[in-house]
C-alpha positions as CSV (number, residue, x, y, z in Angstrom):
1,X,-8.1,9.3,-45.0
2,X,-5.3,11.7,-45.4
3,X,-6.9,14.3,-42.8
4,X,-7.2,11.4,-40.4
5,X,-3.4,10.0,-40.8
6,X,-2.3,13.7,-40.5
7,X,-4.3,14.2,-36.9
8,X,-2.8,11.1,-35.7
9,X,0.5,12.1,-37.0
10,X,0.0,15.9,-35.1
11,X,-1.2,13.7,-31.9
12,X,2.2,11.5,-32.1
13,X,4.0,14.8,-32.9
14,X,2.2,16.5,-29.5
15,X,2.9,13.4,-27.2
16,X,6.8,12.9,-28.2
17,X,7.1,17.2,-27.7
18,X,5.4,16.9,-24.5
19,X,7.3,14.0,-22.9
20,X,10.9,15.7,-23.6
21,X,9.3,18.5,-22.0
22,X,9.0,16.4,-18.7
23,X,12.2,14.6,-18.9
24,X,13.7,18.1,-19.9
25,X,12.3,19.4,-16.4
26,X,12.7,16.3,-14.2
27,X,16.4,15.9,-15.2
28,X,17.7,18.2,-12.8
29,X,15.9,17.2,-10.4
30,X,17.2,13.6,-11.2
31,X,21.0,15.0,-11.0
32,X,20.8,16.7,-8.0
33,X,18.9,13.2,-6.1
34,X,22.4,11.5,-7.8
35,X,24.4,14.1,-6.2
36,X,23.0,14.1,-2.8
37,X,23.7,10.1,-3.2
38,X,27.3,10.9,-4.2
39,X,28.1,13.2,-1.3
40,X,25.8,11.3,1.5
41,X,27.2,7.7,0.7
42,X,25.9,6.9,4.5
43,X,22.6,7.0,3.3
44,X,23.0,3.6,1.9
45,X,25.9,2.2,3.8
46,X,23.9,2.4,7.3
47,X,21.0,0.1,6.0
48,X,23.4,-2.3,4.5
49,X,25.6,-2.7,7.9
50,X,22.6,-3.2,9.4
51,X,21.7,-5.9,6.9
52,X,25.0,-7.1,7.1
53,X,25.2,-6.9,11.1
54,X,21.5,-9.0,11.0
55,X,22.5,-11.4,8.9
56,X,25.6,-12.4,10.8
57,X,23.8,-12.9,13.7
58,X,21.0,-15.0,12.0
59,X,23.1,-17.2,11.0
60,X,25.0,-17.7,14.4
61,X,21.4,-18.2,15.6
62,X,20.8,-20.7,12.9
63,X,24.0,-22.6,14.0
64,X,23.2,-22.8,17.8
65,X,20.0,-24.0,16.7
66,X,21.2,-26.8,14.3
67,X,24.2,-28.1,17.1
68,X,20.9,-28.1,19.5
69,X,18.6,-29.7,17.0
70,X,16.3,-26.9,17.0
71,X,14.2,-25.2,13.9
72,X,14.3,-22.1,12.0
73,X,11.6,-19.5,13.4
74,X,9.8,-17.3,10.1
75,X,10.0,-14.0,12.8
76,X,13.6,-13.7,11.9
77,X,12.2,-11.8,8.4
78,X,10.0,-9.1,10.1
79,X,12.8,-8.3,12.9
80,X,15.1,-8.0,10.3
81,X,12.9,-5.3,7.9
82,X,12.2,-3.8,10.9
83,X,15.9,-3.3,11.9
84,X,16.8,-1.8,8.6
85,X,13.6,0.0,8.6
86,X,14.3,2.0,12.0
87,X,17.9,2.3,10.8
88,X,16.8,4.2,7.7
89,X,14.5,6.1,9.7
90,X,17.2,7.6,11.8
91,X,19.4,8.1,9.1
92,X,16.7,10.3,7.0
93,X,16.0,12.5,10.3
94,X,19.5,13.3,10.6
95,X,20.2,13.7,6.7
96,X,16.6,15.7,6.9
97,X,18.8,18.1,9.7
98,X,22.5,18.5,8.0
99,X,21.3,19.0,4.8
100,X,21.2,22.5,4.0
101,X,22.6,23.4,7.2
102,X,26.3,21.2,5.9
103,X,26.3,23.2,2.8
104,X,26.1,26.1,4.1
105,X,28.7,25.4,6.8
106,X,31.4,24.2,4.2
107,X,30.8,27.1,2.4
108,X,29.3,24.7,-0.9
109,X,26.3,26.5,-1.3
110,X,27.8,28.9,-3.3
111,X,28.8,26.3,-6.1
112,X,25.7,24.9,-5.7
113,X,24.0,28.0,-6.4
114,X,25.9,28.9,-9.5
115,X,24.6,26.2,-11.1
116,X,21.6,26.0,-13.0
117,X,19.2,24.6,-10.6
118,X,16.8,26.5,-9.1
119,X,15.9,26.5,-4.6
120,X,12.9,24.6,-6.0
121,X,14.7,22.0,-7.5
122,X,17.3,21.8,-4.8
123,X,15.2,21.5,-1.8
124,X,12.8,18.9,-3.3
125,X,15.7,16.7,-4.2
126,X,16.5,16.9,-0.5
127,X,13.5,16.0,0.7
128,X,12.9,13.1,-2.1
129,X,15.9,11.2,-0.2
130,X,14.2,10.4,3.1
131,X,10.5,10.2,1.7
132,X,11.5,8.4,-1.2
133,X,14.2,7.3,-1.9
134,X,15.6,6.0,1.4
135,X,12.0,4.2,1.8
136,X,12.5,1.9,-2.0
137,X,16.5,1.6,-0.9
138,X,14.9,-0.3,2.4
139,X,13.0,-2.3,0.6
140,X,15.5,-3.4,-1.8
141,X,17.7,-4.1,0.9
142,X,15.1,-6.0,3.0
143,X,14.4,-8.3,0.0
144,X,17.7,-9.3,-0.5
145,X,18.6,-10.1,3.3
146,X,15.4,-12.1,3.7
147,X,16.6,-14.0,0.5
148,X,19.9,-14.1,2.0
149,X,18.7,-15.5,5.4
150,X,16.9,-18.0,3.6
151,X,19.6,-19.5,1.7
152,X,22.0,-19.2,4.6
153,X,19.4,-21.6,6.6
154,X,19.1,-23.7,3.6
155,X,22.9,-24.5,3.8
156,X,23.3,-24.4,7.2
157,X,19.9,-27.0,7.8
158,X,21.3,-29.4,5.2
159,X,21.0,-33.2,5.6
160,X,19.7,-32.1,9.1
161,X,16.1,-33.3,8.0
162,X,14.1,-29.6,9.2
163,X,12.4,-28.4,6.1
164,X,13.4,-25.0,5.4
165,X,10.9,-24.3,3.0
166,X,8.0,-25.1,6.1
167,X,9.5,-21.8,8.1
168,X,9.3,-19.5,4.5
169,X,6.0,-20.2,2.9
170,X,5.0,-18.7,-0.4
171,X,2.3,-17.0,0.7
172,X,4.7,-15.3,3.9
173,X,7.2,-14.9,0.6
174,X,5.2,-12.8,-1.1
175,X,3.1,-11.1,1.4
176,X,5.3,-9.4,3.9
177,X,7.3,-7.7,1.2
178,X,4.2,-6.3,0.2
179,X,3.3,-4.9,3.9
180,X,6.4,-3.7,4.2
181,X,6.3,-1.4,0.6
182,X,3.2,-0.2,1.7
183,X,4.4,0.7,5.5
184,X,7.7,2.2,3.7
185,X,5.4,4.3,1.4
186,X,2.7,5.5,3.7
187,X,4.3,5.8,7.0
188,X,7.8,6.7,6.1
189,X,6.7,8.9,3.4
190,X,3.5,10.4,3.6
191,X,3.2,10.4,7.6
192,X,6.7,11.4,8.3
193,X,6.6,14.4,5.4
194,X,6.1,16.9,8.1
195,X,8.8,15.7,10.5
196,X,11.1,15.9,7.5
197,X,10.1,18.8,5.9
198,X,10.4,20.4,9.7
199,X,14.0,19.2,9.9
200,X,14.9,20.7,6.5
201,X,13.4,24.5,7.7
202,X,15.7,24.2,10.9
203,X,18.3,22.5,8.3
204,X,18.3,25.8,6.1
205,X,17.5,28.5,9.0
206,X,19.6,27.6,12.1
207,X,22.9,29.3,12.6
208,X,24.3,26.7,14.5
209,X,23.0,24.0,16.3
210,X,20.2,22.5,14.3
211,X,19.4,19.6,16.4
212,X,18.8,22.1,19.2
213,X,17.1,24.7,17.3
214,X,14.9,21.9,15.5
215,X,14.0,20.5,19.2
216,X,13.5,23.4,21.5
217,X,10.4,24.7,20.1
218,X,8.5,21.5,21.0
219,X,9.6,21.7,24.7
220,X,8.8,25.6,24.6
221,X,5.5,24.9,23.8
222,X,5.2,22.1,25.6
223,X,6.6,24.1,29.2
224,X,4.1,27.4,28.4
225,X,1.0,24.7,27.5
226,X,1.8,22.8,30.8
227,X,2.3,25.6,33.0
228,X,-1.0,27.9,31.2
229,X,-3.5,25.7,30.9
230,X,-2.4,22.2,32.2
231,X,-2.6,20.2,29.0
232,X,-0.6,18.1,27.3
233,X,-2.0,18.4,23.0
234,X,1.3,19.6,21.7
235,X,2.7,16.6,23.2
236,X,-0.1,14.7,22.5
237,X,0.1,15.6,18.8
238,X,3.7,14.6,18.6
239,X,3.4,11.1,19.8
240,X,1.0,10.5,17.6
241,X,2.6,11.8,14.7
242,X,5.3,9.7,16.1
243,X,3.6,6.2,16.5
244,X,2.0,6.1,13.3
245,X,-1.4,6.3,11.6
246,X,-1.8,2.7,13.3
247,X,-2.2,4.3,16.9
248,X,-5.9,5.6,16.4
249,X,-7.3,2.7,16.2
250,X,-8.7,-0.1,18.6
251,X,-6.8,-2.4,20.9
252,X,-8.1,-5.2,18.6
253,X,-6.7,-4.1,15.5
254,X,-3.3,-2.4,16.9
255,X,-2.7,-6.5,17.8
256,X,-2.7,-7.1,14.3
257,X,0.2,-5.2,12.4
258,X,-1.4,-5.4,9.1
259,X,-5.0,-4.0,10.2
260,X,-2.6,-0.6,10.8
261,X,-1.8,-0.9,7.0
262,X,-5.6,-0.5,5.7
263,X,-5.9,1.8,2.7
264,X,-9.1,3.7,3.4
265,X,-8.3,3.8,7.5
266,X,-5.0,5.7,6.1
267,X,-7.1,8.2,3.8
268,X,-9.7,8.5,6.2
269,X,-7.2,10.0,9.0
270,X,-7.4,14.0,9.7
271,X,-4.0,13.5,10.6
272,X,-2.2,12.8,7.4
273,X,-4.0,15.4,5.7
274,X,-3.3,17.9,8.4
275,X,0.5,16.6,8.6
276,X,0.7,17.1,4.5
277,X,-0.9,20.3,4.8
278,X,2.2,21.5,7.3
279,X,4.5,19.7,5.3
280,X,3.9,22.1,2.5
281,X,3.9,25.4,4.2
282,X,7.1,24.2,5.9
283,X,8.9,23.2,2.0
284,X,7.7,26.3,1.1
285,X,9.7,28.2,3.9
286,X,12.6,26.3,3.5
287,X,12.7,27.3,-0.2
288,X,12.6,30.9,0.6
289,X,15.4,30.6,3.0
290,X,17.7,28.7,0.8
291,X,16.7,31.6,-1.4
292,X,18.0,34.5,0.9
293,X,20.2,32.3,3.1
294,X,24.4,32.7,2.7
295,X,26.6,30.2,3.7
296,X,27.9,30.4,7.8
């Protein structure tokens, strides 16, 4: 009995030693997501002027269409996801392309690096903003506007006999927050890992111009593909990594939005193992360079 109460007391002993040895390694990478929060406050004040901008349109809508005796439409909560969605897109590309490149230009970098944080840390805190982080913030914020726009039509509809609840079902409640998590973390994460991780080499390498230096290889080897051989791949490759997983598939399922979100179709697609695949080597640069790389 006592042998058995002593393994189980070793087991307990193990598990607790081994879980402050995770939180002991992930909390730097913890404080330096915080700090890119702290010095990049756009990165959630776009997506909420966007909310913000949406919602004050809905509910001018929603009075035109109660003086006109008109009903709420349920679209209004896709077009608003997808506005904040494509705004935090943007903003992660262009974080993605200032973000070592801005602390090396203001000379930070040398702080930064006298802390104890290693290039490791540093660059994957970077690139957990715009595959992760940005992604959950768009989701949050999507909830709360659709929740929003529903109780602005529920005051705005009052004694006015339309039932709100008929444009906002349950079921459309529940499951387009769903589709969109899944979109946020497949698409905007997984798909788009290469674009940002792309962005963050140029970010780390360029001496000036990044937005130049991170676009002129693609039309390089666009102009020498066209003019060789004729082709258009590289470009080819680029819309596609571009539109989506969702643009391989048939004209039948592309007309439904959620056939694009199907789990083993996502898996099953050469191109998001390829696109990971590039995504590491280019991390994996960019490290190096942050390594070696002194401020402009």
């Amino acid at each position: 009995m006592n042998t058995h109460s002593n393994a189980a007391a070793e087991s307990r002993l193990q598990s607790q030693e081994f879980a402050t040895a995770v939180l002991a390694a992930l909390r730097p990478l913890y404080w330096s997501i915080r700090r890119e929060l702290w010095e990049s406050r756009y990165l959630y004040i776009a997506p909420l002027a966007a909310a913000a901008l949406y919602l004050i349109g809905f509910a001018i809508s929603a009075v035109r269409l109660r003086l006109h005796h008109g009903t709420p439409s349920s679209d209004h909560d896709e077009l608003a996801a997808a506005l904040i969605m494509g705004t935090v897109l943007i903003v992660g590309l262009f974080y993605s392309l200032d973000a070592l490149y801005g602390e090396r230009r203001d000379r930070s970098i040398l702080f930064w690096k006298s802390l104890p944080v290693s290039d490791t840390t540093a660059v994957i805190s970077k690139l957990a903003i715009p595959i992760l982080i940005l992604p959950l913030l768009s989701f949050v914020i999507s909830i709360a506007t659709q929740i929003l726009m529903l109780l602005l039509s529920g005051v705005i509809f009052a004694g006015s006999g339309v039932h709100i609840a008929g444009a906002w079902t349950l079921a459309s409640f529940l499951r387009v927050p769903a589709i969109w998590l899944y979109h946020l973390v497949t698409v905007h994460g997984l798909w788009y890992a290469p674009l940002y991780c792309w962005l963050l080499l140029v970010s780390a390498w360029a001496p000036r111009a990044p937005f130049l230096w991170a676009c002129l290889p693609g039309f390089v080897i666009y102009g020498v593909e066209k003019i060789a051989f004729n082709t258009s791949y590289f470009l080819n490759m680029l819309r596609y990594r571009l539109e989506g997983p969702g643009s391989g598939m048939t004209a039948e399922h592309q007309q439904d939005f959620t056939s694009t979100l199907i789990p083993h179709h996502l898996l099953s697609t050469p191109g998001l193992w390829t696109g990971l695949v590039f995504a590491a080597v280019f991390l994996y640069l960019t490290v190096q360079l942050r390594r070696s790389r002194g401020p402009i």
